[in-house]
PDB file of N, CA, C and O in Angstrom:
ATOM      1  N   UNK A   1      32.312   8.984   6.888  1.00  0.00           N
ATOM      2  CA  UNK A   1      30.942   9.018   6.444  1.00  0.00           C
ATOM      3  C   UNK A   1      30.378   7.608   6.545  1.00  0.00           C
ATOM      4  O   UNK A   1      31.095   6.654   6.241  1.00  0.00           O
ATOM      5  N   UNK A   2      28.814   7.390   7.062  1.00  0.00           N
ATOM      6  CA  UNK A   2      28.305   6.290   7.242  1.00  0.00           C
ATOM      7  C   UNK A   2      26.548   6.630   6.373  1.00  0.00           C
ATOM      8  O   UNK A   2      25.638   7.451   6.489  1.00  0.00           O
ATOM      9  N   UNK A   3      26.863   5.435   5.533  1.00  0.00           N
ATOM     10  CA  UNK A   3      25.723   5.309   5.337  1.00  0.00           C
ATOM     11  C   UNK A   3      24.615   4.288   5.201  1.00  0.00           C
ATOM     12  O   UNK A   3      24.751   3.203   4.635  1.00  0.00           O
ATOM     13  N   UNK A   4      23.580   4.700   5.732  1.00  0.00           N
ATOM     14  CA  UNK A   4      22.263   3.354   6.251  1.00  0.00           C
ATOM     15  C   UNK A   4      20.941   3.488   4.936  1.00  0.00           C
ATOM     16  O   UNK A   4      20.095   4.357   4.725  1.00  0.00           O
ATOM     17  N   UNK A   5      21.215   2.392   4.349  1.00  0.00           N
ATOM     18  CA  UNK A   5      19.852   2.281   3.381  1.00  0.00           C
ATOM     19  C   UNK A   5      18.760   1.460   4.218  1.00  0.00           C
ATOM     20  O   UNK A   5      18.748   0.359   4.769  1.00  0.00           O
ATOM     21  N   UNK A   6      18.010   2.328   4.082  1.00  0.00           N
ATOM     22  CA  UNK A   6      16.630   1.300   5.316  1.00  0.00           C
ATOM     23  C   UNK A   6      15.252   0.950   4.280  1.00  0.00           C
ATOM     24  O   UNK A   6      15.426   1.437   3.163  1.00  0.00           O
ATOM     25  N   UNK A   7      14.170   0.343   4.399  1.00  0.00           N
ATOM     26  CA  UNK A   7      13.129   0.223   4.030  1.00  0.00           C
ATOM     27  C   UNK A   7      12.112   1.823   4.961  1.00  0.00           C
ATOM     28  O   UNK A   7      12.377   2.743   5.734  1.00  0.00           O
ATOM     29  N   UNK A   8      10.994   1.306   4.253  1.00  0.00           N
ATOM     30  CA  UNK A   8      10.056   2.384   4.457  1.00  0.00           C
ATOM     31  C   UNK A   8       8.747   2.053   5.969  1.00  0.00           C
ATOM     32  O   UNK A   8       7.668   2.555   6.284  1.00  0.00           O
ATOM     33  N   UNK A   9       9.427   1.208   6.407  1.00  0.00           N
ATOM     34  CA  UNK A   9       8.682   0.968   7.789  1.00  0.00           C
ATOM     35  C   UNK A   9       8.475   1.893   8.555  1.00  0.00           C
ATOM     36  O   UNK A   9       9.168   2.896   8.390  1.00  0.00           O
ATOM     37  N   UNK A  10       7.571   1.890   9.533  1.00  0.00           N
ATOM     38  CA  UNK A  10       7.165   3.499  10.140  1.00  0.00           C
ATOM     39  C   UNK A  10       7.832   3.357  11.546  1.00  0.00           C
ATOM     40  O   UNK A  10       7.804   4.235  12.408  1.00  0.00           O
ATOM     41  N   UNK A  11       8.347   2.315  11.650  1.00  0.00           N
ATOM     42  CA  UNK A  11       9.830   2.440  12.649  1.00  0.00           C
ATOM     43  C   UNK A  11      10.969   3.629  12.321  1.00  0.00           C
ATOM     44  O   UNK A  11      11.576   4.528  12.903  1.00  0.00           O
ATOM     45  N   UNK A  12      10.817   2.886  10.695  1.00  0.00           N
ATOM     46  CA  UNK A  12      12.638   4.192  10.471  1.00  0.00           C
ATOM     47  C   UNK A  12      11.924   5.776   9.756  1.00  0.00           C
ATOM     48  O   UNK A  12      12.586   6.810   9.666  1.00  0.00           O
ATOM     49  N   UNK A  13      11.017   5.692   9.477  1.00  0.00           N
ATOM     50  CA  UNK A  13      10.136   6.992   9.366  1.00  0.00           C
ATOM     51  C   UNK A  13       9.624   7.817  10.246  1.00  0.00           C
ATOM     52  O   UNK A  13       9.024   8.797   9.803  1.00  0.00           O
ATOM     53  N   UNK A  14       9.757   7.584  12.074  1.00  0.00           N
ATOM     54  CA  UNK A  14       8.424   7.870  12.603  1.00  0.00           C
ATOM     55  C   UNK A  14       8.806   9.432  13.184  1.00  0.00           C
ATOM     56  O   UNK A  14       9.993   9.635  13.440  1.00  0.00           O
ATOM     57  N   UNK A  15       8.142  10.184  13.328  1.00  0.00           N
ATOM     58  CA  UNK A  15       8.421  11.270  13.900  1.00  0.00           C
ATOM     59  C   UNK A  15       9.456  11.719  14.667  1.00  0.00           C
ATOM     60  O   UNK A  15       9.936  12.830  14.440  1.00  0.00           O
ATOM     61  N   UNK A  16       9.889  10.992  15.578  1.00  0.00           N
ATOM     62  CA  UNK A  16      10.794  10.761  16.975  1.00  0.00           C
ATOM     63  C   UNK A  16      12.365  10.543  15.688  1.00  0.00           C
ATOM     64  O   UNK A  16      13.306  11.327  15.563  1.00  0.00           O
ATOM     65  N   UNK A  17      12.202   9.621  15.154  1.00  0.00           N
ATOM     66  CA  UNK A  17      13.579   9.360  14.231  1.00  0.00           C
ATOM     67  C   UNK A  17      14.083  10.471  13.224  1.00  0.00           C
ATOM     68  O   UNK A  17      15.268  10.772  13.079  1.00  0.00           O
ATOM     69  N   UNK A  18      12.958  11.071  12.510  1.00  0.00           N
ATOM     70  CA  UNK A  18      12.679  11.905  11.573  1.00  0.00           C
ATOM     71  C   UNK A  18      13.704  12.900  12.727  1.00  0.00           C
ATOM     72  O   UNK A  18      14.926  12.864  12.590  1.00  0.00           O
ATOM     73  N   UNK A  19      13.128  13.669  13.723  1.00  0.00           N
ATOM     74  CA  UNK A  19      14.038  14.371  14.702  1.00  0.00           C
ATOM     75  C   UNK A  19      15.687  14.225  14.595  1.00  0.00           C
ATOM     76  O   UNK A  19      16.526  15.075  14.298  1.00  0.00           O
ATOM     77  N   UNK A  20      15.800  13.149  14.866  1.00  0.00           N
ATOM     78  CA  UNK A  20      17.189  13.124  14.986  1.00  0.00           C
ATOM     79  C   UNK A  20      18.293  13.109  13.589  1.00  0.00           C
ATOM     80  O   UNK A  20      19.508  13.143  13.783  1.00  0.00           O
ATOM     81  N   UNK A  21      17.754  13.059  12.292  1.00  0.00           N
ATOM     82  CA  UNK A  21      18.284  13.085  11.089  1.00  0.00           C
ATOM     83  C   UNK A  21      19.076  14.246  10.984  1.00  0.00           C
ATOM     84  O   UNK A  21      20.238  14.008  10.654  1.00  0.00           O
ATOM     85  N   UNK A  22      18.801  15.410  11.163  1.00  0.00           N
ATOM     86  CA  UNK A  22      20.308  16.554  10.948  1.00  0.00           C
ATOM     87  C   UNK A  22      21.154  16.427  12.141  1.00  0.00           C
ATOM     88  O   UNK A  22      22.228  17.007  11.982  1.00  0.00           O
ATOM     89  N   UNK A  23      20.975  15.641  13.721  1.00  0.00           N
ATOM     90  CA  UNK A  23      22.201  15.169  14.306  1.00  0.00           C
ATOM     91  C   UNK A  23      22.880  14.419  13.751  1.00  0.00           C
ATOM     92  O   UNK A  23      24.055  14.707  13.527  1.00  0.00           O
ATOM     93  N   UNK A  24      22.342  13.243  13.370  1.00  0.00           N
ATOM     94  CA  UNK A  24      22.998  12.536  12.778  1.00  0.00           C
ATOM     95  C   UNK A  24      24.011  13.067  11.356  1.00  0.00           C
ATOM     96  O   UNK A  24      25.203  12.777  11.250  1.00  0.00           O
ATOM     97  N   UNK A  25      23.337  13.776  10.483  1.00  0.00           N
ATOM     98  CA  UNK A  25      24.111  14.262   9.806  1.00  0.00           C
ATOM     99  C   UNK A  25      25.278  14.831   9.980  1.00  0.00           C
ATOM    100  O   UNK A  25      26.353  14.803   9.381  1.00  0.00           O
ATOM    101  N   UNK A  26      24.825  15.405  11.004  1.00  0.00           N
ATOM    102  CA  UNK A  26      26.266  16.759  10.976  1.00  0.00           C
ATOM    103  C   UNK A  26      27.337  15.555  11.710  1.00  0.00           C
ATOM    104  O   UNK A  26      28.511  15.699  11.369  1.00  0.00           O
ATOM    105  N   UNK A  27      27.037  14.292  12.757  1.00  0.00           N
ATOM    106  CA  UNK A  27      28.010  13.068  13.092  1.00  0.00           C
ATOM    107  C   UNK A  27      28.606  12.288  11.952  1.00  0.00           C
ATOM    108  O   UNK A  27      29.340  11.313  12.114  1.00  0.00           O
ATOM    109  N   UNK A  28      28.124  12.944  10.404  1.00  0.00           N
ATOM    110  CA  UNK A  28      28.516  12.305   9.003  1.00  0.00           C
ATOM    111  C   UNK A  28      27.896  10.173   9.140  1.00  0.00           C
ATOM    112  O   UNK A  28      28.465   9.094   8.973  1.00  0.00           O
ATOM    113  N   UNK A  29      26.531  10.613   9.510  1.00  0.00           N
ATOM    114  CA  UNK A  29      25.106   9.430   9.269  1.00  0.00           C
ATOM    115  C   UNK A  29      24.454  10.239   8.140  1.00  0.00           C
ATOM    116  O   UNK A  29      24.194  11.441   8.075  1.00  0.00           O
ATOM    117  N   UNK A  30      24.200   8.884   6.961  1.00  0.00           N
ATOM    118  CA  UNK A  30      23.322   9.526   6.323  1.00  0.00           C
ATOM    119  C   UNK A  30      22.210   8.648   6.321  1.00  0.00           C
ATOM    120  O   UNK A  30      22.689   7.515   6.362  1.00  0.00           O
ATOM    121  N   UNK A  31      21.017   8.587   6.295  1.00  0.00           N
ATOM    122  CA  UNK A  31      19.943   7.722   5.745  1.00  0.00           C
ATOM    123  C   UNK A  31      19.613   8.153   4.651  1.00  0.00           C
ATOM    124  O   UNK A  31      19.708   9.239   4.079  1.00  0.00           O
ATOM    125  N   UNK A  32      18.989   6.649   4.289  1.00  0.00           N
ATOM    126  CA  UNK A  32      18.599   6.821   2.510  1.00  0.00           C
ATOM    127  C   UNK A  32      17.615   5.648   2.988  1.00  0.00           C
ATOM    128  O   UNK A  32      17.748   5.060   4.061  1.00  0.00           O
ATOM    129  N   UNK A  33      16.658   5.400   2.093  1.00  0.00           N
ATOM    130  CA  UNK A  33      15.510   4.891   2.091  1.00  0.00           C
ATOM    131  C   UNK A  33      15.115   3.659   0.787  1.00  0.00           C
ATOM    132  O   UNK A  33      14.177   4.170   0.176  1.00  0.00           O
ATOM    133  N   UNK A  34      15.352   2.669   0.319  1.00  0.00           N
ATOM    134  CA  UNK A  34      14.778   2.418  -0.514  1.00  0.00           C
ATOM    135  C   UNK A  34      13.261   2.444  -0.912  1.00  0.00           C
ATOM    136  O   UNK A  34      12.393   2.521  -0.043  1.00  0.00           O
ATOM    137  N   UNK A  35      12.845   2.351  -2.799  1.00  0.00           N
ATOM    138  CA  UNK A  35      11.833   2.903  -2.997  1.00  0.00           C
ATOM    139  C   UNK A  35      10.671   2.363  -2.717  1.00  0.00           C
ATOM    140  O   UNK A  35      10.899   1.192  -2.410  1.00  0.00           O
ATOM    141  N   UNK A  36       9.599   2.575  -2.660  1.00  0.00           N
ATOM    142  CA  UNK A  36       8.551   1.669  -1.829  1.00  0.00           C
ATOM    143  C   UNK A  36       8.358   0.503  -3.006  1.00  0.00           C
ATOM    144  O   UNK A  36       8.168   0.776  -4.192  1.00  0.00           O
ATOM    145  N   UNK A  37       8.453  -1.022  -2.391  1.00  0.00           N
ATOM    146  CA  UNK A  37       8.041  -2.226  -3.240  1.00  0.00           C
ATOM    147  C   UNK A  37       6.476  -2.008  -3.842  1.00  0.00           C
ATOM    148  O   UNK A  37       5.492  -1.482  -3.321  1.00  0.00           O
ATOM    149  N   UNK A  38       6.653  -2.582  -5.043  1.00  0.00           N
ATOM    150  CA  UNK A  38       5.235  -2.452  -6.070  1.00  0.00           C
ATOM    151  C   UNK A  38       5.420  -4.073  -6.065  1.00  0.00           C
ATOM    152  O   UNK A  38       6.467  -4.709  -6.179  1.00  0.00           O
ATOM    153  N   UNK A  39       4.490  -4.404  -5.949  1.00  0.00           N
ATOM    154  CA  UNK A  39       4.830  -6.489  -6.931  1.00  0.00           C
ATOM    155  C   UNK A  39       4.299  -6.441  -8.223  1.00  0.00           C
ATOM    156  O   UNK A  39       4.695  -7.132  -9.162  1.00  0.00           O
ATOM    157  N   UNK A  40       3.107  -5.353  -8.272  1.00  0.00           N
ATOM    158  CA  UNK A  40       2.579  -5.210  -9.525  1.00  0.00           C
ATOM    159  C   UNK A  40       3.063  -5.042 -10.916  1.00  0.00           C
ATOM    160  O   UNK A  40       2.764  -5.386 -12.060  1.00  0.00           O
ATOM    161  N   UNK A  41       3.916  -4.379 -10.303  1.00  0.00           N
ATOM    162  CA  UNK A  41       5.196  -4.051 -11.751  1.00  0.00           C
ATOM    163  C   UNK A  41       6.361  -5.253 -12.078  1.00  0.00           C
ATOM    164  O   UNK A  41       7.183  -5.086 -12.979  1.00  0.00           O
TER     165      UNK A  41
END
């Protein structure tokens, strides 16, 4: 099992990537996302 924590850039979000997430899965890739930065808080 491999797993990739990424930011929320619309690189690792974009449609085309979004696609390939249950290949990757079932190759035991997981993505995970951290939560979107606030500075406000």
């Amino acid at each position: 099992m491999t797993v990739v924590v990424q930011d929320n850039g619309s690189l690792h979000t974009s449609r085309l990537v979004q696609q390939q997430w249950p290949r990757w899965q079932e190759q035991g890739l997981f993505i995970f996302f951290l939560p979107p930065y606030c500075s406000e808080r």
